[in-house]
C-alpha positions as CSV (number, residue, x, y, z in Angstrom):
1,X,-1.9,1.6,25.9
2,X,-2.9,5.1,27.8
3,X,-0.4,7.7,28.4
4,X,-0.5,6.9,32.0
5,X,1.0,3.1,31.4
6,X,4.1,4.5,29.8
7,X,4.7,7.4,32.2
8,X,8.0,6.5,33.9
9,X,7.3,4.9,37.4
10,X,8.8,6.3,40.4
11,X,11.4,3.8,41.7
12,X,13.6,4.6,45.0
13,X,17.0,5.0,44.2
14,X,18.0,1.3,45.0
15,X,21.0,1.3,42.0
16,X,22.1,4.2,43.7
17,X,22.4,3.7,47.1
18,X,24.2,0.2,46.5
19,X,27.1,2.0,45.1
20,X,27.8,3.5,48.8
21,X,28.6,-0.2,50.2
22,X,30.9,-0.9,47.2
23,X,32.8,2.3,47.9
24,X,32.8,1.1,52.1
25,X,34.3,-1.6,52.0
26,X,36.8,-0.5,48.8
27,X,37.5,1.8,51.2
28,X,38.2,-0.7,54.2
29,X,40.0,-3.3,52.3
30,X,42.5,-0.8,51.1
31,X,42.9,0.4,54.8
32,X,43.4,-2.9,55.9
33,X,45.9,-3.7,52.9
34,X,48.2,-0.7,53.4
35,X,48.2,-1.8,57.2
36,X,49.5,-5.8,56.7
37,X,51.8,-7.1,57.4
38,X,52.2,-4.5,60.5
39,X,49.4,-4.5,63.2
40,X,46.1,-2.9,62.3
41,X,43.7,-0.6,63.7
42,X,40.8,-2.2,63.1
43,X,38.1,0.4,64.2
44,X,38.2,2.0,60.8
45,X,37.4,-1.1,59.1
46,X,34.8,-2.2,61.8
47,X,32.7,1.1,61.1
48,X,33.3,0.8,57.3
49,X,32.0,-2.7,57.2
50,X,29.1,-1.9,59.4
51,X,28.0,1.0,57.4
52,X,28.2,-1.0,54.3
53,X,25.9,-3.9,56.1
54,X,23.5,-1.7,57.3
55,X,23.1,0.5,53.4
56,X,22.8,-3.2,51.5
57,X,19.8,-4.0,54.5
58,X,18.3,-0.3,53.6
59,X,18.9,-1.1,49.7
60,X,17.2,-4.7,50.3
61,X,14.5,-3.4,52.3
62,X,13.7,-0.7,49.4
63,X,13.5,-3.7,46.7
64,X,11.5,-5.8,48.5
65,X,8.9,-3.3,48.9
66,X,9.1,-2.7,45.5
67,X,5.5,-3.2,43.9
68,X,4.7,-4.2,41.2
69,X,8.0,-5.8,39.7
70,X,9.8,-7.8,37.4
71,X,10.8,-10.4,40.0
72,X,11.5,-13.5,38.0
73,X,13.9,-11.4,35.8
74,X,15.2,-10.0,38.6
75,X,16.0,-13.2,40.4
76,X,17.0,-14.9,36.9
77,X,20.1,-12.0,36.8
78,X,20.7,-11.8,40.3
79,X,20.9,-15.6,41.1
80,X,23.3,-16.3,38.6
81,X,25.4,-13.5,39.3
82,X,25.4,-14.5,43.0
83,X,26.6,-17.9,42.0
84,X,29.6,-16.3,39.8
85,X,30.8,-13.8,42.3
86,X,30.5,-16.0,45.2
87,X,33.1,-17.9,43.5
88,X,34.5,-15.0,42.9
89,X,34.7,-14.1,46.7
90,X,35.7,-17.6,47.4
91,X,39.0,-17.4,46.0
92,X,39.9,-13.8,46.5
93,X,39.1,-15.5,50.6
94,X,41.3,-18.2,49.5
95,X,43.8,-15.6,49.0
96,X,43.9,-14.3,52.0
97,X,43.7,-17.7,54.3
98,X,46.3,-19.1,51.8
99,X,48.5,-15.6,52.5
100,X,48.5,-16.3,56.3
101,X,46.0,-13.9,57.1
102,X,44.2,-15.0,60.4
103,X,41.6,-13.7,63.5
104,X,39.7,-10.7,63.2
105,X,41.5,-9.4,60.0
106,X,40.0,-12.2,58.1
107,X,36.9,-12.0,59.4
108,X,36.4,-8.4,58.6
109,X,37.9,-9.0,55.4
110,X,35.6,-12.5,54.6
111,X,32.8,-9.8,56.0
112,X,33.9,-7.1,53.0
113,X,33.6,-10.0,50.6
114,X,30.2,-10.7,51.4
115,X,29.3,-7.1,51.0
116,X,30.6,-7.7,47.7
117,X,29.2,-10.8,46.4
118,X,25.8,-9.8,47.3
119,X,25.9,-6.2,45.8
120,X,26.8,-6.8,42.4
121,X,24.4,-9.6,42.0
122,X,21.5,-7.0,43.6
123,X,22.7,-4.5,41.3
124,X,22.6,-6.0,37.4
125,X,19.2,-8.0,38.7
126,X,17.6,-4.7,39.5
127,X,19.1,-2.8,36.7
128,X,17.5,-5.8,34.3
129,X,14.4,-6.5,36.0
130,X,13.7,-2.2,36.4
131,X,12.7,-2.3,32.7
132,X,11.4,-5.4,32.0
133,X,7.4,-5.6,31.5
134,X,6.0,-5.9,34.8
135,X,3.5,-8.4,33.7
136,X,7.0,-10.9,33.5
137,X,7.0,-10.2,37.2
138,X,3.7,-11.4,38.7
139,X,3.1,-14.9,39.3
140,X,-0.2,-16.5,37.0
């Protein structure tokens, strides 16, 4: 093994940048909490949630161009993950129908959820699969 194959490679700062989401839409489901039962401005929590969307479609886009990469470990983590905290985001949506929450509220909130259940999972599959042998990661 040369000196080359164990320089550290440089990887975009996908771990990073999917902490900014988490913190969105922490953000927009507190708004929103400290609003109900009253009526709710929900332009705040409109441009949170957006802004969340659009970093987990930047943070995606960055991992899929990813090349080489541990990709089955990464999908090993990250699909299980998703599985768990989609349950998880299941019932806390549960919660909320079951609570009377109803309309665009809900949505936005089912929406935060989402945001949620998909960044985890993304995070512990990359942080697994980032330093895993890349070999594991192409198909033979």
């Amino acid at each position: 093994m040369s000196t080359q194959d164990r320089a550290p490679r440089k990887i975009p700062p996908i771990a990073e940048l999917a902490i900014a989401p988490m913190v969105l839409v922490i953000i927009g489901g507190i708004y929103m909490a400290a609003q109900i039962p009253g009526s709710i401005s929900l332009t705040p929590a409109i441009l949170l949630l957006a802004a969340a969307v659009l970093l987990v479609i930047v943070d995606v886009v960055l991992l899929v161009r990813l090349r080489p990469f541990a990709w089955n470990a990464f999908w090993r983590v990250a699909g299980w993950a998703l599985l768990g905290y989609a349950v998880i985001a299941g019932m806390i949506g549960y919660a909320f129908i079951y609570d009377g929450t109803r309309g665009e509220p809900l949505g936005i909130l089912i929406g935060m959820l989402v945001v949620f259940a998909v960044v985890v999972p993304l995070l512990l599959g990359f942080a697994v699969a980032r330093y895993q042998p890349i070999t594991q990661g192409i198909a033979k």
